[in-house]
C-alpha positions as CSV (number, residue, x, y, z in Angstrom):
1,X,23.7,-17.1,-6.0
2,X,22.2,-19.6,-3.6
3,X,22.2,-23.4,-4.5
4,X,18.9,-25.2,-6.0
5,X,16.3,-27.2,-4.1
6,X,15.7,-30.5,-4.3
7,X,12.2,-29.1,-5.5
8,X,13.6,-26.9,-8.5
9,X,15.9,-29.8,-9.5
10,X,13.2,-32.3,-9.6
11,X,10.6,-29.6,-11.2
12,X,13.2,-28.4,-14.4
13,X,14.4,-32.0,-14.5
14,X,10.6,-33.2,-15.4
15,X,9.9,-30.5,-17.1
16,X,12.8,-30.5,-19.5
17,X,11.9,-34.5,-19.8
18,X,8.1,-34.7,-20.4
19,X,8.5,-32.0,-22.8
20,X,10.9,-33.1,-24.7
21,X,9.1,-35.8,-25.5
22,X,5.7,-33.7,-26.1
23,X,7.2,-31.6,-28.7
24,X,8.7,-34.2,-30.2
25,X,5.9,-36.4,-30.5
26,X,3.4,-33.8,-31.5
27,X,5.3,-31.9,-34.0
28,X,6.8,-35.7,-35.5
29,X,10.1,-34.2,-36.9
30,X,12.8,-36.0,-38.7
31,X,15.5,-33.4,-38.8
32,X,18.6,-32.9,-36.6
33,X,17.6,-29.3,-36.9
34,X,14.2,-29.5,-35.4
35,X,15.0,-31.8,-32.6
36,X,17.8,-29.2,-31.2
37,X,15.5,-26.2,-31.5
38,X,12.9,-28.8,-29.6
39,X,15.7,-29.8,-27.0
40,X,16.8,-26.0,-26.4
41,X,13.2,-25.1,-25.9
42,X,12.6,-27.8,-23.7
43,X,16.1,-26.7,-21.6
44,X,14.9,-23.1,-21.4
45,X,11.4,-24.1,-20.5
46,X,13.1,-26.2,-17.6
47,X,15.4,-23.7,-16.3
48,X,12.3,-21.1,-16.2
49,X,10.2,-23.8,-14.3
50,X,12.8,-24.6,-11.6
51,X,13.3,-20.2,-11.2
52,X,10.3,-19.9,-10.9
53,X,9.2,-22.6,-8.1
54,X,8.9,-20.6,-4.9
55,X,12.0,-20.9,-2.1
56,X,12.1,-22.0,1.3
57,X,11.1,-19.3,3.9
58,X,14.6,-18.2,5.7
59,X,14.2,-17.0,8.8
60,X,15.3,-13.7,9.4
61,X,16.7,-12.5,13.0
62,X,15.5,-9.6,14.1
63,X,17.6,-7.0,16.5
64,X,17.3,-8.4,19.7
65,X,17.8,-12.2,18.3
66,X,21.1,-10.6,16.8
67,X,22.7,-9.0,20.0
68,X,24.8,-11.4,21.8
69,X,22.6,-12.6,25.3
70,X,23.5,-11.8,28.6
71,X,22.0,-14.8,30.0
72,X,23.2,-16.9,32.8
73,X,25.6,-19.8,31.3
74,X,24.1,-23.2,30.2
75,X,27.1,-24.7,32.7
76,X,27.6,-23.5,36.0
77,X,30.9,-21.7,36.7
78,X,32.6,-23.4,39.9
79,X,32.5,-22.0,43.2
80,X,35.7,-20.4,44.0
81,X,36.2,-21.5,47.7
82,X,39.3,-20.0,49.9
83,X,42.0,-22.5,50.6
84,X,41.9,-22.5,54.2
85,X,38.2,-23.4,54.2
86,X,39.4,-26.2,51.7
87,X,42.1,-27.4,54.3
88,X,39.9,-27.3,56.8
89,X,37.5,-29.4,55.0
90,X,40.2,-31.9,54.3
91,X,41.5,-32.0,57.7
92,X,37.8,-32.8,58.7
93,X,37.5,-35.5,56.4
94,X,40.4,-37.5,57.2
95,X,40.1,-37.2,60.9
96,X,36.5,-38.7,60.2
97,X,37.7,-41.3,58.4
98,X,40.6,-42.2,60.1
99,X,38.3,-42.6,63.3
100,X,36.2,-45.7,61.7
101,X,37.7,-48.5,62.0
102,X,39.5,-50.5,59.6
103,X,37.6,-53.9,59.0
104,X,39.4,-56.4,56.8
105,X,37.6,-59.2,54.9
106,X,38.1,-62.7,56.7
107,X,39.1,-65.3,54.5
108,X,36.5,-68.8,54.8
């Protein structure tokens, strides 16, 4: 059984509230026995209010929504890249860097 609303709590809730105090005030008992038949009808009124206020639209997945998509992955896969093209790419870059100059900060 799914969980209440908000909007059924707060419709049974005033329901069972204002009329309590309806029935009570219009039909001006004294007894112990009249006020619980009064509070049980109130409760049973409340309980068929809050059933019967409509529920949320759920949205229902249809077939293709279901099946599990084939798609491309939000995050790209790496590259796999052959290690000698990776040497070679490291060989490259050090002999490029090795061939600036070193330049050293001169103290004032």
């Amino acid at each position: 059984m799914p969980r209440p609303t908000a909007a059924q709590l707060a419709y049974g809730s005033f329901t069972v509230i204002f009329s309590t105090l309806a029935m009570l005030l219009l039909s001006q008992t004294n007894s112990g026995l009249g006020i619980a038949v009064i509070a049980c009808a109130a409760l049973a009124l409340g309980v068929l209010v809050s059933l019967t206020v409509p529920q949320p639209k759920t949205r229902t997945r249809t077939v293709a929504q279901a099946a599990p998509q084939t798609a491309a992955p939000a995050v790209p896969q790496r590259q796999r890249v052959p290690v000698s093209v990776r040497r070679e790419t490291v060989s490259a870059a050090a002999s490029s860097a090795s061939a600036e100059p070193v330049r050293e900060r001169s103290t004032p």
